[in-house]
BALOBA-1460 file (C-alpha; in Angstrom, 3 decimals):
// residues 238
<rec num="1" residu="x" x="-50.622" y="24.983" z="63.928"/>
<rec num="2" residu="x" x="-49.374" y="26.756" z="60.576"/>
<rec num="3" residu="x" x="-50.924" y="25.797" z="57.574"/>
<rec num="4" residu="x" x="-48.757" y="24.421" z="54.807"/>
<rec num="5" residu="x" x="-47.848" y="26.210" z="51.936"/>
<rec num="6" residu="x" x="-47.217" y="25.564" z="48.686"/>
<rec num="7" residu="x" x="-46.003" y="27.227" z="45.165"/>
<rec num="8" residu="x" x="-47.179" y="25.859" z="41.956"/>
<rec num="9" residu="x" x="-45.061" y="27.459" z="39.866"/>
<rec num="10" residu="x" x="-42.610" y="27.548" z="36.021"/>
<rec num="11" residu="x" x="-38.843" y="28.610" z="36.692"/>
<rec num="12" residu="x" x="-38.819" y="31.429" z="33.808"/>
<rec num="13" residu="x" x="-42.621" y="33.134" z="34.734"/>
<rec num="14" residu="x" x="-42.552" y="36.226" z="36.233"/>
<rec num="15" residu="x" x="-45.848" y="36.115" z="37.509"/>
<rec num="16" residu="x" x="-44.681" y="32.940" z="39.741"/>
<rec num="17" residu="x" x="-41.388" y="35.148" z="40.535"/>
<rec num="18" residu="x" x="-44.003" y="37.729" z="41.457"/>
<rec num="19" residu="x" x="-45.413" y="35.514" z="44.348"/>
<rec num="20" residu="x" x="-41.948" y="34.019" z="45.809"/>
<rec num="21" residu="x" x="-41.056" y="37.410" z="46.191"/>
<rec num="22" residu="x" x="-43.359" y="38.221" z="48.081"/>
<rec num="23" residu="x" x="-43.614" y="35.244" z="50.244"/>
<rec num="24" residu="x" x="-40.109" y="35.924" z="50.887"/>
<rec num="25" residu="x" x="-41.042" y="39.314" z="51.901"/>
<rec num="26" residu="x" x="-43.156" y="38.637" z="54.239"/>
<rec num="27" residu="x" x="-41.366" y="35.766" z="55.425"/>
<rec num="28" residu="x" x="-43.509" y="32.793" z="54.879"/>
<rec num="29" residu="x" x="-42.151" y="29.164" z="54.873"/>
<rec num="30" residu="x" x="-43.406" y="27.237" z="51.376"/>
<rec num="31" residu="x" x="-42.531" y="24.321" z="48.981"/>
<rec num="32" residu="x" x="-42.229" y="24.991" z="45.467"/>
<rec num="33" residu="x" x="-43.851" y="22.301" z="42.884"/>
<rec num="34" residu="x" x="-42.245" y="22.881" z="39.276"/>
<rec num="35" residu="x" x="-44.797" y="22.528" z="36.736"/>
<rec num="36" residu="x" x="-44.290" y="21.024" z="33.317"/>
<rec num="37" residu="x" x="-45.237" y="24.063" z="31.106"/>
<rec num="38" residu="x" x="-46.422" y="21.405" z="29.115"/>
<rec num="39" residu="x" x="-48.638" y="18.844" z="30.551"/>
<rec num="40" residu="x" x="-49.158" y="20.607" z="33.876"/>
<rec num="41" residu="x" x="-49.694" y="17.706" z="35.722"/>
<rec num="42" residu="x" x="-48.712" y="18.544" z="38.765"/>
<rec num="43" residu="x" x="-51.053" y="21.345" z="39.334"/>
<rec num="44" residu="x" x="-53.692" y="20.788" z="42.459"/>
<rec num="45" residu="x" x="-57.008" y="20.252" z="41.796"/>
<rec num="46" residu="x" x="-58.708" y="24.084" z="41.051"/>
<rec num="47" residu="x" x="-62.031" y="25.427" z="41.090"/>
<rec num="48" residu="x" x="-63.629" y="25.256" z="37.746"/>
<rec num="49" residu="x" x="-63.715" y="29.022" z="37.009"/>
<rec num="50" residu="x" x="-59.444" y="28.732" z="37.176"/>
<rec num="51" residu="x" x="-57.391" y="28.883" z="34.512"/>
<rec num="52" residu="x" x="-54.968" y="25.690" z="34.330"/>
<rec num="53" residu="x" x="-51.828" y="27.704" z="34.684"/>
<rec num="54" residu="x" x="-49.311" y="29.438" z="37.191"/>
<rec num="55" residu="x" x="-49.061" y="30.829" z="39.704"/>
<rec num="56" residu="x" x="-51.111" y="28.587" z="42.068"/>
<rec num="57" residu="x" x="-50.604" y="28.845" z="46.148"/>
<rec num="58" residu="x" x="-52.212" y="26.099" z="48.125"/>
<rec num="59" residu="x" x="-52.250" y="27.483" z="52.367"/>
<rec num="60" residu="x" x="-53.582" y="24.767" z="53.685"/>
<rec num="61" residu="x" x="-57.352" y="23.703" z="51.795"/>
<rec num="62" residu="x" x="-57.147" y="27.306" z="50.489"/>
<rec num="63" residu="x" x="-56.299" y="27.556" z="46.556"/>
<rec num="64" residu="x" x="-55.119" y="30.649" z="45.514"/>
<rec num="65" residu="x" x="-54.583" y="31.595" z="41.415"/>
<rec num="66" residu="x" x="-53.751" y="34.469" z="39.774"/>
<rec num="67" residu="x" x="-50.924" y="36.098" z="40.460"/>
<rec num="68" residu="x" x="-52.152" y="39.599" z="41.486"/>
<rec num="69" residu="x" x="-55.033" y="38.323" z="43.634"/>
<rec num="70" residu="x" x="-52.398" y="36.117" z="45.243"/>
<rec num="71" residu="x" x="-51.111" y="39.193" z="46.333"/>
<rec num="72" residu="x" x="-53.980" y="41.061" z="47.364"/>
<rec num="73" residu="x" x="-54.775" y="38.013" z="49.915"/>
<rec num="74" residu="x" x="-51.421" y="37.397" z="51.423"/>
<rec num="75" residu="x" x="-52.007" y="39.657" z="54.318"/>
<rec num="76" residu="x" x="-54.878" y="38.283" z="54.890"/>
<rec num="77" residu="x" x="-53.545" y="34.928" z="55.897"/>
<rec num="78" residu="x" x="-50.049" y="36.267" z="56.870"/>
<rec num="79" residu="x" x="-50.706" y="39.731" z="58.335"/>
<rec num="80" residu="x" x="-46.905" y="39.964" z="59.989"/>
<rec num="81" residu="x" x="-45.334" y="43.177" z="58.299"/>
<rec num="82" residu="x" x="-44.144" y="44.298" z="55.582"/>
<rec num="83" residu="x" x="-47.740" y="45.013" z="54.782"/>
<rec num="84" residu="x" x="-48.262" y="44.684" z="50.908"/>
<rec num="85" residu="x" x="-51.352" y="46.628" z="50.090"/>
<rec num="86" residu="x" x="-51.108" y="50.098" z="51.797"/>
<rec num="87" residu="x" x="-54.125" y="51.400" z="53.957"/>
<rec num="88" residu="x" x="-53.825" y="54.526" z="52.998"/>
<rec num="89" residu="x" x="-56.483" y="55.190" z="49.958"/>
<rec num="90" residu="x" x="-54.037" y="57.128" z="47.749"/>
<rec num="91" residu="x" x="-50.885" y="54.715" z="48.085"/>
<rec num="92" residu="x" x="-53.070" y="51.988" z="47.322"/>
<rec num="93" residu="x" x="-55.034" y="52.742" z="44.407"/>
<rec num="94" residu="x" x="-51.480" y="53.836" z="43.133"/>
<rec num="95" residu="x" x="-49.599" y="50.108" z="44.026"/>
<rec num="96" residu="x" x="-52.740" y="48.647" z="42.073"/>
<rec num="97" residu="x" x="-52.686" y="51.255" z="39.286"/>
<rec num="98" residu="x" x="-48.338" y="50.365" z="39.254"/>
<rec num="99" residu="x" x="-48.647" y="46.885" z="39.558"/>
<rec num="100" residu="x" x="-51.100" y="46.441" z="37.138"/>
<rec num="101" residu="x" x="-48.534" y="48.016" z="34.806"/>
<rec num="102" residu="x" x="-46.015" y="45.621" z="35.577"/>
<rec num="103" residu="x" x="-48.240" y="43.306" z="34.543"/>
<rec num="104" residu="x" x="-49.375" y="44.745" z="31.104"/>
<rec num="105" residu="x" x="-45.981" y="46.698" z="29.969"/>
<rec num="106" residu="x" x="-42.860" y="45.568" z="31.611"/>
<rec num="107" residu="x" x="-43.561" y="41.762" z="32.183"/>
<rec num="108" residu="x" x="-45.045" y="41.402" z="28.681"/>
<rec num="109" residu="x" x="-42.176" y="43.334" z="27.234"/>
<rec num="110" residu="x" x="-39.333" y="40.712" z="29.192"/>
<rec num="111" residu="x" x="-40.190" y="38.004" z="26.202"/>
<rec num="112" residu="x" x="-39.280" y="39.681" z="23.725"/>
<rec num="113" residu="x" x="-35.654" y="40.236" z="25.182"/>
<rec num="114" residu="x" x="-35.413" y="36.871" z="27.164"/>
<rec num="115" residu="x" x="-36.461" y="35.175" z="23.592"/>
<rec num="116" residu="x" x="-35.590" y="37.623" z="21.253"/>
<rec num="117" residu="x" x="-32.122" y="36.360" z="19.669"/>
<rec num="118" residu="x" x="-31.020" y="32.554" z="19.550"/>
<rec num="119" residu="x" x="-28.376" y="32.592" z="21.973"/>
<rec num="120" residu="x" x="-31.434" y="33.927" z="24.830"/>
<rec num="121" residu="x" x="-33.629" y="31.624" z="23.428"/>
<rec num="122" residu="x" x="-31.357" y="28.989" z="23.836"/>
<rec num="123" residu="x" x="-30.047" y="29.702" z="27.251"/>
<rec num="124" residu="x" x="-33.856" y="30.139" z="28.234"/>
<rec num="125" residu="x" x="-34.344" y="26.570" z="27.047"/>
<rec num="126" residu="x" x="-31.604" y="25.407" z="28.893"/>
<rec num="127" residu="x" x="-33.122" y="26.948" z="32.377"/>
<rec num="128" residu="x" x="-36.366" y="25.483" z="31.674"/>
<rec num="129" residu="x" x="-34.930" y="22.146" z="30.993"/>
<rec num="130" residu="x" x="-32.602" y="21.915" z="33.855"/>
<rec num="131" residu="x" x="-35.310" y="22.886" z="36.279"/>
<rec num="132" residu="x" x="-38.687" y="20.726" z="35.180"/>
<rec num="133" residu="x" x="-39.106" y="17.247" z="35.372"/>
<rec num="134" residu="x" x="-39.236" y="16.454" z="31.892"/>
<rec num="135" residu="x" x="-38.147" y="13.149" z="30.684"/>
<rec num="136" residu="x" x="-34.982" y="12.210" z="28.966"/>
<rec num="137" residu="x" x="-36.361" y="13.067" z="25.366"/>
<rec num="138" residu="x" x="-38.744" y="15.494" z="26.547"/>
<rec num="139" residu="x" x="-36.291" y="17.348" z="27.981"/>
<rec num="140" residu="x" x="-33.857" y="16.976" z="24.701"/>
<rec num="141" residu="x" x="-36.832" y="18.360" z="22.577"/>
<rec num="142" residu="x" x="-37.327" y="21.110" z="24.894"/>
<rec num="143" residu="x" x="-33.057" y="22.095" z="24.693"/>
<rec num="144" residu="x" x="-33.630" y="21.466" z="21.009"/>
<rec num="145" residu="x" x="-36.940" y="22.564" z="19.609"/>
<rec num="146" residu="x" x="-37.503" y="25.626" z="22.225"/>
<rec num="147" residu="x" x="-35.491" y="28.280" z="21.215"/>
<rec num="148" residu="x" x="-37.552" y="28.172" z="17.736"/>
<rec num="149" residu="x" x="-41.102" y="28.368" z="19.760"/>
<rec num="150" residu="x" x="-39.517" y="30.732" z="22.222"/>
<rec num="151" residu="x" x="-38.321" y="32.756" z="19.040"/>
<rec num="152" residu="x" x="-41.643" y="32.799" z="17.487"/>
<rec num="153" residu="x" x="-43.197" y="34.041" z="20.696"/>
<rec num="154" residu="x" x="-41.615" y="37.289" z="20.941"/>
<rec num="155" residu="x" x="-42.126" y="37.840" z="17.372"/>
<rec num="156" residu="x" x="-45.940" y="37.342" z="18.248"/>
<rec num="157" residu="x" x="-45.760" y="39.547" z="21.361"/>
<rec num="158" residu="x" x="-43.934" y="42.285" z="19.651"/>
<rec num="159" residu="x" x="-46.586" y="42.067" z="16.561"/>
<rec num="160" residu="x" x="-49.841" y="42.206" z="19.010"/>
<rec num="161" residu="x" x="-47.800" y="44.966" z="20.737"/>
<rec num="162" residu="x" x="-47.543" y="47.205" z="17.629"/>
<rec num="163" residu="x" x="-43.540" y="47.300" z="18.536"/>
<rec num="164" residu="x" x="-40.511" y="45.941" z="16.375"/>
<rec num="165" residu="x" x="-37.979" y="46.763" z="19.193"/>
<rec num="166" residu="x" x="-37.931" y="44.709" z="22.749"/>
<rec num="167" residu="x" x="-34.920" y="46.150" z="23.911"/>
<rec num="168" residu="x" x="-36.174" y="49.819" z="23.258"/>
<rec num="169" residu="x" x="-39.840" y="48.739" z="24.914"/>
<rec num="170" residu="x" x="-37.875" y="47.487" z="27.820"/>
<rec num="171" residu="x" x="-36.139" y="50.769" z="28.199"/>
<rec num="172" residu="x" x="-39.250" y="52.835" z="27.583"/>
<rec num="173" residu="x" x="-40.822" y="50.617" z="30.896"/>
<rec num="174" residu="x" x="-37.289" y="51.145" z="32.620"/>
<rec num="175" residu="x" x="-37.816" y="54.974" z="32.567"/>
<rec num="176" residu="x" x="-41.359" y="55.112" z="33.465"/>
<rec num="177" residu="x" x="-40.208" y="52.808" z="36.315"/>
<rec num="178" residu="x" x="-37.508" y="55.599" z="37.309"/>
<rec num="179" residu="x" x="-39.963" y="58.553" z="36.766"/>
<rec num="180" residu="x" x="-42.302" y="57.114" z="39.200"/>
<rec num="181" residu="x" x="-39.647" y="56.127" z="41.400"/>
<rec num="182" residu="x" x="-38.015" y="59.291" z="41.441"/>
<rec num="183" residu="x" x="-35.489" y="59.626" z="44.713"/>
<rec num="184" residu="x" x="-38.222" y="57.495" z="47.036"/>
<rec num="185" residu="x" x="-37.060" y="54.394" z="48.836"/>
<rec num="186" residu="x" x="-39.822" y="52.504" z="47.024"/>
<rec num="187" residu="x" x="-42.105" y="52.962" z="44.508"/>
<rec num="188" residu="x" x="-44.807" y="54.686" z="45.981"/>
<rec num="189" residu="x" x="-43.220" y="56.380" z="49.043"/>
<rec num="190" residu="x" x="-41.711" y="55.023" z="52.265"/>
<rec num="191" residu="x" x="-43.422" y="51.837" z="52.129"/>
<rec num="192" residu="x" x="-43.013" y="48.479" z="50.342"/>
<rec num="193" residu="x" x="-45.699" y="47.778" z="47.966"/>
<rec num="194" residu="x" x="-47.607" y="45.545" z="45.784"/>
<rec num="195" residu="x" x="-46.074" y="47.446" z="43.093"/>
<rec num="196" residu="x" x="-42.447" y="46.934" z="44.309"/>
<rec num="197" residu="x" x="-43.027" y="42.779" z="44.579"/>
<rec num="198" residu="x" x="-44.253" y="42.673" z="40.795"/>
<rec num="199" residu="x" x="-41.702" y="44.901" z="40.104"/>
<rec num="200" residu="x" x="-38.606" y="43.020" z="41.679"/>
<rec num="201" residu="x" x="-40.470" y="39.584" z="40.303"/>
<rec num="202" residu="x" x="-40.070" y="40.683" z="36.685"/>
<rec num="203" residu="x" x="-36.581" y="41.472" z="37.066"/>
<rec num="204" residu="x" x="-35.546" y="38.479" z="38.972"/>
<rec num="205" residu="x" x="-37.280" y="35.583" z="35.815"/>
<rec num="206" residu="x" x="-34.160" y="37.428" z="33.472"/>
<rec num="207" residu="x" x="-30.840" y="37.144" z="36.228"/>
<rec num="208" residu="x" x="-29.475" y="34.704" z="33.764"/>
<rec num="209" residu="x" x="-29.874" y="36.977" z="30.925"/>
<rec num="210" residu="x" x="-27.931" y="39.724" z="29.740"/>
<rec num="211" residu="x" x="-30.962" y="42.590" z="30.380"/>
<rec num="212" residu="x" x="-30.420" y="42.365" z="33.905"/>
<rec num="213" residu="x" x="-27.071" y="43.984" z="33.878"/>
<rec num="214" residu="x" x="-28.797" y="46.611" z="31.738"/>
<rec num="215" residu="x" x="-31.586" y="47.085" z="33.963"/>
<rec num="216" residu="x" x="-29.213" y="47.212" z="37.176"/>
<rec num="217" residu="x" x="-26.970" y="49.712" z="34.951"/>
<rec num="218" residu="x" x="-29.691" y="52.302" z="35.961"/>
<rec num="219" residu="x" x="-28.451" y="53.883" z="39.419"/>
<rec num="220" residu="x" x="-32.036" y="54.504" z="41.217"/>
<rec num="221" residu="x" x="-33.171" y="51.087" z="40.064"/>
<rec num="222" residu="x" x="-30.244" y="49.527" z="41.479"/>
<rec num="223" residu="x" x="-30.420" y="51.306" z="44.540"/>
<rec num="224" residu="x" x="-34.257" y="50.048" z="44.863"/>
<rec num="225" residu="x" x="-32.850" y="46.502" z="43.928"/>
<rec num="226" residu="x" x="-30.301" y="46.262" z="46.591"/>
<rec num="227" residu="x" x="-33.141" y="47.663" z="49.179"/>
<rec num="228" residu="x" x="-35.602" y="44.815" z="47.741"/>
<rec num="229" residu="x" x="-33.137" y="42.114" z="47.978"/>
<rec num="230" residu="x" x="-31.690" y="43.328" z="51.262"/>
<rec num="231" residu="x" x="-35.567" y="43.026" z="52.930"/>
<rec num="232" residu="x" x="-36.096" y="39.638" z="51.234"/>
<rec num="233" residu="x" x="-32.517" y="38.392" z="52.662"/>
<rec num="234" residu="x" x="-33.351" y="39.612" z="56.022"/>
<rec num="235" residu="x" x="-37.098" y="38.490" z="55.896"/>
<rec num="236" residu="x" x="-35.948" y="34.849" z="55.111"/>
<rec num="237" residu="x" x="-33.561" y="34.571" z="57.711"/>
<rec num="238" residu="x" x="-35.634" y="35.930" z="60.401"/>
């Protein structure tokens, strides 16, 4: 009998798009549980060393958190292919050495695009209000008071970064992205990777948002997108 799954996730975090993309990939069957960014209510009940926040994956009595570990254990329970984390020695300590990146450049840079001018902020608040299950005024202050917070947030993130720019940091990942995927079919050879799920998860939280045109404007990235989705349309319908 198949354990149930489930994903505890927030529309707009790329670290949750991180994990349904590879679920997808690899053609698992799961619920998704919105979480109020807010109150977080609806989050399972975690071991006491986890952090109250998404991702979370429940298979079965197994709790999951973390978005990269998440990753690391999915063939584990699901070890149909695409294999995620290469055998190989090399490939792999290069998808964990790539993915981490995702994690510390490009995903932290996608705020201060997504958030960076009023009518993003706005539109972000919109998307977060249409998809969690906020109240009537809850969800009014969220369409109302959000773009300010979201506002302030990439003005924090570029501060911390040392950066004034998001739309130039954005491009700066986009190239490194390129570089490294050079005229491969993925990002570290032949094979799908760890480092191609964070990848395609970052880029998916901003579809709504005008960056994704300019990140799809890039030929070799596009032609890696289309690949990406094509596998997670044909994994999903299998």
């Amino acid at each position: 009998m198949t354990s149930p799954v489930t994903l505890y996730q927030f529309t707009l975090c790329p670290f949750c798009n991180k994990v349904r993309a590879a679920l997808d990939l690899k053609g698992v069957e799961y619920q998704m549980v919105e979480v109020s960014p807010r109150t977080k209510v609806e989050l399972p009940e975690l071991p006491e060393e986890a952090p109250r926040k998404v991702p979370v994956l429940r298979i079965g009595e197994h709790v999951l958190y973390d978005s990269t570990d998440i990753l690391m254990e999915l063939d584990h329970f699901f070890p149909g292919a695409p294999r995620l984390l290469p055998i190989d020695g090399a490939m792999k300590a290069s998808a964990e050495e790539i993915e981490s990146w995702v994690d510390e450049e490009f995903i932290r840079a996608l705020p201060t695009v997504i958030y960076g001018s009023w009518a993003n902020a706005a539109r972000a608040a919109k998307t977060i209000g249409r998809a969690s299950k906020f109240g009537f005024f809850q969800g009014v202050g969220v369409k109302l008071g959000g773009p300010a917070v979201m506002r302030l947030v990439a003005g924090r993130i570029l501060k911390k970064a040392g950066r004034t720019d998001g739309r130039a940091w954005v491009s700066e990942c986009l190239d490194t992205f390129e570089t490294w995927l050079g005229e491969a079919d993925f990002v570290c050879g032949d094979e799908i990777t760890i480092a191609d799920v964070a990848m395609l998860g970052g880029i998916t939280c901003v579809e709504e948002f005008p960056v994704y045109q300019d990140i799809l404007s890039r030929p070799r990235i596009a032609r890696w997108h289309e690949r990406m989705l094509a596998m997670r349309k044909e994994s999903a319908a299998a």
